[in-house]
C-alpha positions in Angstrom: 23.9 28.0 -0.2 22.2 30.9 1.5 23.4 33.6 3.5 20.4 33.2 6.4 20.2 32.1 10.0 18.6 28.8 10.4 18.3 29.1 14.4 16.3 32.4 13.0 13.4 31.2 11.3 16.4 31.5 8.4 16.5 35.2 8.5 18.4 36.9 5.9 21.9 37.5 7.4 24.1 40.7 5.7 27.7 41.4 6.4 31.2 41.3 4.9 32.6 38.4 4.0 36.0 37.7 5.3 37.0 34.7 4.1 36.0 32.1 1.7 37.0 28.3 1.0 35.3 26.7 -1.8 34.8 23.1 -1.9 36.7 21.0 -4.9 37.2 17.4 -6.2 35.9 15.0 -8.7 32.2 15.4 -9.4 31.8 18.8 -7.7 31.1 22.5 -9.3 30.8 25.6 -7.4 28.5 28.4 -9.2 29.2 32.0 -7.0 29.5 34.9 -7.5 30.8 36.1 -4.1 34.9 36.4 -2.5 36.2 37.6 0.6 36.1 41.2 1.2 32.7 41.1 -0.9 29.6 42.9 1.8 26.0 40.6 1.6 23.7 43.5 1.1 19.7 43.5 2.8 18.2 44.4 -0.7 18.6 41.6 -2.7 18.4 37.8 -2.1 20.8 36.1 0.1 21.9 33.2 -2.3 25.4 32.8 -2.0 26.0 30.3 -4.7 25.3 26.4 -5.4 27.0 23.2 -5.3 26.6 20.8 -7.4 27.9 17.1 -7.3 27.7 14.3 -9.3 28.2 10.4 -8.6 27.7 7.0 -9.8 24.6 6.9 -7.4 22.4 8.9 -4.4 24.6 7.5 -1.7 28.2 8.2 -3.0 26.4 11.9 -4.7 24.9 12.3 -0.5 28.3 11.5 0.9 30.5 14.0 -1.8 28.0 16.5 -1.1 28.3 16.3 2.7 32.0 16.1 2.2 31.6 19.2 0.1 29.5 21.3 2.0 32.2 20.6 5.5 35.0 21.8 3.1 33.0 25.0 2.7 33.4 27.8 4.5 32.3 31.1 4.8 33.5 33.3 7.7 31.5 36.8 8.3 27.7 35.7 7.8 25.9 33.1 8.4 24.9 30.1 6.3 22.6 27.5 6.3 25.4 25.0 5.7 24.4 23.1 9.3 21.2 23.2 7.6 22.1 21.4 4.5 24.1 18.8 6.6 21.2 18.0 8.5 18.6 17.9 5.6 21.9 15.0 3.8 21.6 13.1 7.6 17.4 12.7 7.1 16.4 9.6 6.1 13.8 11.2 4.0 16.2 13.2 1.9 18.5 9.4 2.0 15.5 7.4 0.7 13.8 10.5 -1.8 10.6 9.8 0.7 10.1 13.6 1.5 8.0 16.2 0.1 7.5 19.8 0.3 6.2 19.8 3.8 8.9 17.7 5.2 11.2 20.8 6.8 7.9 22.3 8.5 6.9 19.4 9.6 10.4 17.8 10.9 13.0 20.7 11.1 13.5 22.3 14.5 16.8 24.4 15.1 17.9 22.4 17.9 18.7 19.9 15.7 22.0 21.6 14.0 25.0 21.7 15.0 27.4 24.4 15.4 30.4 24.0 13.5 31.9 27.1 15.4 31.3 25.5 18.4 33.3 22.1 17.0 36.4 24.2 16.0 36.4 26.4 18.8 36.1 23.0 20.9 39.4 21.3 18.2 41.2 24.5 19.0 41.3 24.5 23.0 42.1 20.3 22.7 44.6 21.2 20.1 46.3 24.3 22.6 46.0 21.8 25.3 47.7 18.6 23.4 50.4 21.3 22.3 51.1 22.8 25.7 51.1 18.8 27.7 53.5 18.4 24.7 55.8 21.4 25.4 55.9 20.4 29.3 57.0 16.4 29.1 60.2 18.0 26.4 61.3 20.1 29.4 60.5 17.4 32.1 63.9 15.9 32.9 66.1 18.9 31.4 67.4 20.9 34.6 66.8 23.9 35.6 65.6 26.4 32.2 68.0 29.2 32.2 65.0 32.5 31.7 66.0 36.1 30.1 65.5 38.9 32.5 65.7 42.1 32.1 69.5 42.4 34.1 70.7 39.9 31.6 69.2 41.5 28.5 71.1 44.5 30.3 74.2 42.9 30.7 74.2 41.3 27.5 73.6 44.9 25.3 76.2 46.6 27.8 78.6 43.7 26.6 77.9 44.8 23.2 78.5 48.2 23.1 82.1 48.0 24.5 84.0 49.0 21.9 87.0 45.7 21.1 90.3 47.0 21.2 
């Protein structure tokens, strides 16, 4: 796990991290040394740490590494996690068919996905989901009484009377 910019020729990329998520389960090790408030500096390399994951066999060690590697995250710099996912998804990497010129020869960054673009996409279905949720409980109700500022008046003026 790198801290580099695959869409960048996988340019080194420095800042603070703000939050971190490590990956756990059967048959999976994280080796870091980084946490969240920790600042990825431009003198030294931009490893962030590995994963490693054992199975019975390639395909169920592929598929607990993918799992894995979505579980991870890393908010403040960029990885080349979308990277990683994509090498798991190559049938090369599947069948142990690739060598050392496989990326150069098959890679393009076109081919990754953004995972900020997925969650910011689950976020706006979620806020809609929630607010077509909120309107059919009030459908049917009457007429929603609404503070206003004369009752919030009213109300504190109602309070302040001393009781006798």
């Amino acid at each position: 796990m790198y801290a580099e910019d695959p869409q960048t020729n996988f340019m080194p990329s420095t800042g603070l991290i703000k939050q971190l998520i490590l990956p756990e389960g059967p048959g999976v090790r994280n080796e870091n040394g980084i946490y969240p408030g920790y600042e990825i500096p431009i003198y030294y390399d931009p490893l962030l740490g590995k994963i490693i994951v054992w199975a019975e066999d390639r395909p169920k060690a592929i598929q607990r590494c993918r799992r894995a590697l979505c579980e991870y995250q890393v908010d403040g710099v960029k990885t080349n996690i979308e990277f990683l996912l994509w090498a798991l998804d190559e049938q090369a990497f599947i069948d142990g068919s690739y060598d050392t010129t496989y990326i150069e020869k098959h890679f393009t960054p076109e081919q990754l996905h953004s995972r900020a673009d997925e969650i910011e996409l689950a976020t706006i279905a979620g806020s809609i989901t929630a607010y077509k949720s909120l309107q059919k409980m009030n459908v049917g109700r009457g007429p929603q009484i609404r503070e206003n500022t004369w009752r919030r008046i009213a109300r504190m003026e109602g309070l302040r009377k001393p009781r006798m």
